[in-house]
N, C-alpha and C positions, 0 to 999 in steps of 0.2 A: 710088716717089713717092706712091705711095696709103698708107701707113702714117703719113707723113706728116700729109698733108692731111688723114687723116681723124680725127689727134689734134687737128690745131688746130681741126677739126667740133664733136671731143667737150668740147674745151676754154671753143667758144665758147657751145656750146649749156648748160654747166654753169654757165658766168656769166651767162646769161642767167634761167638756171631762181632761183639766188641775188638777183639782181635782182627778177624776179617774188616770189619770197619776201619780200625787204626791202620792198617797197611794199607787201603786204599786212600785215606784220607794224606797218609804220607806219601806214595805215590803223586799225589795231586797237589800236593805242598811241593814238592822239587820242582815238578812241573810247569807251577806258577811261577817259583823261582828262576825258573832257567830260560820262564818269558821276559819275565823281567827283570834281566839284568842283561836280554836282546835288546828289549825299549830300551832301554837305560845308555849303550851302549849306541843306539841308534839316537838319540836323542843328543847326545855328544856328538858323533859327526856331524848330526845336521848343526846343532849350534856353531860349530868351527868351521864348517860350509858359509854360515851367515855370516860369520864376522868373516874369513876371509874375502865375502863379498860387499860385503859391507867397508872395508876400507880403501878401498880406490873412490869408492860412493863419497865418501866422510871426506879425504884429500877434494875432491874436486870440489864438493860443496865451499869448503874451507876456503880454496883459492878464488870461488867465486864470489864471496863475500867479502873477502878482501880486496880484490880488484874492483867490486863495484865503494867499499869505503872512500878508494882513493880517488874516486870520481868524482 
């Protein structure tokens, strides 16, 4: 009787340790998540930071190339 009981010990205590595991492993799934969708969100400002800087750059180019055409 002790061979027994003590597989259904070892059985219960190994789904227990998989459990412990999956709730950290999902912990650290949001976690990634919630980094990245800061980058994500960071990476959109900065793109609309460039391109807002970026078009006075692009206008001026533009008029200086046209002004040197008509040279």
């Amino acid at each position: 009787m002790f061979w027994p009981m003590l597989a259904v010990a070892l059985a219960f205590l190994g789904i227990a340790v998989l459990g412990v595991l999956a709730a950290r492993v999902l912990v650290e799934v949001r976690r990634l998540a919630r980094q990245v969708s800061e980058s994500s969100q960071r990476i959109s400002r900065a793109a609309e930071d460039l391109e807002r800087a970026a078009t006075p750059l692009a206008a001026a180019s533009a008029q200086a190339a046209h002004t040197l055409r008509q040279e």
